[in-house]
C-alpha positions in Angstrom: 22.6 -22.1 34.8 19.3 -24.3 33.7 19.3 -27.2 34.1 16.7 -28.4 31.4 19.0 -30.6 29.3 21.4 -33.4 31.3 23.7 -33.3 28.0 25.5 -29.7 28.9 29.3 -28.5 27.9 29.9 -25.3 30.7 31.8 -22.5 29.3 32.9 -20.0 31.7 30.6 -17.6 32.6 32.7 -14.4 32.9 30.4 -12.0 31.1 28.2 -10.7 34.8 27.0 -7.6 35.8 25.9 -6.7 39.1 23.9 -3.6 39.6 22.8 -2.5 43.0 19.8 -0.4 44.2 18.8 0.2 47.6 20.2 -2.9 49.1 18.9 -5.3 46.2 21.0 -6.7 43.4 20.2 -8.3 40.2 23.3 -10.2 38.4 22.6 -9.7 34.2 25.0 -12.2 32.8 24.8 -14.3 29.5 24.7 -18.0 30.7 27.5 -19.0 28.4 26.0 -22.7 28.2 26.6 -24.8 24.8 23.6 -26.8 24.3 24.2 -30.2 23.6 21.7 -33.3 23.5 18.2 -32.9 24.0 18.1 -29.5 21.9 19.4 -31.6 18.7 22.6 -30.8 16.1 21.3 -27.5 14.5 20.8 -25.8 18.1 23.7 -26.4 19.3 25.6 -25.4 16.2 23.4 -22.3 15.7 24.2 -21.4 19.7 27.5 -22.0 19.2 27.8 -19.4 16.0 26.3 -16.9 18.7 28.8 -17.6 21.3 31.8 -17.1 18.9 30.1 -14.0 17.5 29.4 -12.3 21.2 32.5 -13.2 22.7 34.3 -11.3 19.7 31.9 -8.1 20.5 29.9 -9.2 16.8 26.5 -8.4 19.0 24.2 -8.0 16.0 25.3 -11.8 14.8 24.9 -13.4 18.2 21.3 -11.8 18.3 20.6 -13.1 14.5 21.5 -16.3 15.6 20.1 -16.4 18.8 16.7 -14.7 18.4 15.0 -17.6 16.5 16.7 -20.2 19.4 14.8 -18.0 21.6 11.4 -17.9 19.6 12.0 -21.9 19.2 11.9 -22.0 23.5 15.5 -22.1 24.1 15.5 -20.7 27.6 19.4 -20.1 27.4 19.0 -17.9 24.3 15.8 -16.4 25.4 17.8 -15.4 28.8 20.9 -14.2 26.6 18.5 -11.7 25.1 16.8 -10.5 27.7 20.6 -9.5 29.2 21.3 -8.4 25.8 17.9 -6.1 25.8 18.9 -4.8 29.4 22.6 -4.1 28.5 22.1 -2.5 25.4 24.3 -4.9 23.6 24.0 -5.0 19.7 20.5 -3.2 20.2 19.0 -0.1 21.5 18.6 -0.6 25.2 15.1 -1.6 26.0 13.7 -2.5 29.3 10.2 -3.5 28.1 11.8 -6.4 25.4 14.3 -7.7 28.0 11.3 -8.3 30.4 9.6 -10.2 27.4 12.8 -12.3 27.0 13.4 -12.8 30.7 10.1 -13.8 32.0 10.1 -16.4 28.8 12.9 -17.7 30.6 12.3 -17.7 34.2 8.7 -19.2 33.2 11.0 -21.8 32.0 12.7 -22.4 35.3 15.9 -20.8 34.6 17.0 -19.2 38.0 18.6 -16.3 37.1 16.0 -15.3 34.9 13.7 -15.8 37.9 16.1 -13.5 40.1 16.3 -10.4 37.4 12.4 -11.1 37.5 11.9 -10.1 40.6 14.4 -7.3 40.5 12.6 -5.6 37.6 9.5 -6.2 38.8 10.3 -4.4 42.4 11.7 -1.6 40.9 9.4 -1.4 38.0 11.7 -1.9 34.9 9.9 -2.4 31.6 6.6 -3.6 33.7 4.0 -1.7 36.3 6.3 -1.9 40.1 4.4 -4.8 41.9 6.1 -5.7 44.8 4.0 -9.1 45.1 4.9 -10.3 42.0 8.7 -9.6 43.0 8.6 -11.5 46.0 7.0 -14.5 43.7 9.7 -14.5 41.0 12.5 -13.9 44.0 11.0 -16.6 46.0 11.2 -18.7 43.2 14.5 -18.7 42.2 15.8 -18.8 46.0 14.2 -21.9 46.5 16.5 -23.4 43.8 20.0 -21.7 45.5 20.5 -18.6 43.5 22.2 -16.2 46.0 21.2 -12.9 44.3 17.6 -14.4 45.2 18.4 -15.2 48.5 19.5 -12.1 49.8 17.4 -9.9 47.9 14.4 -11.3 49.4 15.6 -11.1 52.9 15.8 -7.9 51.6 12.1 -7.8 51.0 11.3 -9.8 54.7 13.3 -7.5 56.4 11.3 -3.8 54.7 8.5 -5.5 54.4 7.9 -4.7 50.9 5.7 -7.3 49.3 5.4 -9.7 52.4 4.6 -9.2 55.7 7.8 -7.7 57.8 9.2 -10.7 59.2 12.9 -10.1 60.8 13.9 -13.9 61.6 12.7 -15.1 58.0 14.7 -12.2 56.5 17.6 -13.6 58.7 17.1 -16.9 57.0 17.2 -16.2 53.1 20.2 -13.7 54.4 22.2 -16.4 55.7 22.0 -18.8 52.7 22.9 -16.0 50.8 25.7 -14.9 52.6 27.0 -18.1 52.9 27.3 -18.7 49.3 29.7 -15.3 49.7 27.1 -12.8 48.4 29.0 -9.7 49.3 25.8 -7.2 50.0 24.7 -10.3 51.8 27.4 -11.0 54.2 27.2 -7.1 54.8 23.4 -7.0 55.7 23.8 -10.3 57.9 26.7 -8.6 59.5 24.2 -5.6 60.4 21.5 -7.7 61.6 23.6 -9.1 64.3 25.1 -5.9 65.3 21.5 -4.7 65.5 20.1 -7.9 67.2 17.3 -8.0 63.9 16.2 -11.6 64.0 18.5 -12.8 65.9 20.7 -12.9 69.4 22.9 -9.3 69.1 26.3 -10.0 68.9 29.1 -7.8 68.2 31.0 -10.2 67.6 29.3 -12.0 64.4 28.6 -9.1 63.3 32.2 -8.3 62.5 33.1 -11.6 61.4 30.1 -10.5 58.5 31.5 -7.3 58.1 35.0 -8.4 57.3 33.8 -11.0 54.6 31.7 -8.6 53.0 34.6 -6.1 53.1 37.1 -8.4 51.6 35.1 -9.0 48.9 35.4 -4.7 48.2 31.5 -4.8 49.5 31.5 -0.4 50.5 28.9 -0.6 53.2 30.9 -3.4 55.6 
């Protein structure tokens, strides 16, 4: 979640979607935070009116009440829509408007926003494919701890798509990731030591991987 205002109340963010394509992932969840504080009374209340709406499936109030947050620089709202745009939740399904929304908010800071950024822009979702940018918006949102991030772009080290091919520095984002128990994560660390990619081969860490990844239902440990 963003952490633009210290004056936060988390609600529990239960409404994520992972979606997988050739090895990278991009979590599309509605960052279920009220805002409190810094974003004065109305926000808040008019956020809150959203939440109750979406979390009863009302889709087309939580956008009416959202949208003009989102116009007004709410990066919470502005990142609800872009998953909203994505999903196809209470509008048409529309990759082009939940890039507008998302990059509002990952130009915000917002790390998730930043990870689906990248995501989009590697596979070309609502914008031209530019595997550059990717790696920027990826990079970005690793940097603050966001395991989707992480292990996507050791993803990107590993293929070489976007940076250099760089084995040990794929290792790296890897490993953070995987030790945050990202699933595809633990699975692709757990190949790179059976295959001795960037580091020492071992067998043996290599099934330790495997068997996290597998316990967390991941189908290629």
């Amino acid at each position: 979640n963003s952490t633009h205002t210290p004056f936060s109340l988390p609600i529990p963010n239960i409404l994520c979607q992972t979606f997988r394509m050739r090895n990278l992932t991009a979590t599309l969840c509605l960052t279920l935070t009220l805002l409190l504080g810094s974003a004065g009374v109305s926000w808040s209340a008019d956020y809150q009116k959203g939440l109750t709406a979406f979390l009863s499936g009302d889709y087309a109030t939580a956008l009416r009440e959202w949208k003009p947050l989102a116009e007004q620089g709410n990066v919470r709202a502005q990142y609800n829509l872009g998953a909203m745009y994505e999903k196809g939740q209470g509008v048409l399904q529309d990759d082009k408007t939940a890039m507008k929304w998302t990059r509002l908010a990952a130009k915000q800071g917002h790390a998730i926003a930043q990870s689906n950024l990248g995501f989009m822009y590697d596979k070309g979702r609502g914008v031209p494919q530019d595997h550059k940018t990717a790696v920027k918006w990826t990079r970005l949102a690793a940097e603050q701890g966001n395991a989707n991030a992480q292990s996507n772009l050791g993803v990107m080290y590993r293929n070489g798509r976007g940076v250099p091919q760089d084995d040990k520095t794929a290792v790296k984002w890897t490993r953070l990731s995987a030790e945050q128990g990202h699933a595809s994560a633990q699975s692709n660390l757990g190949l790179m030591y059976s295959n001795g990619q960037g580091v020492p081969q071992n067998p043996g860490t290599a099934v330790k991987w495997y068997r996290l990844a597998a316990e967390q239902g991941d189908a290629n440990a």
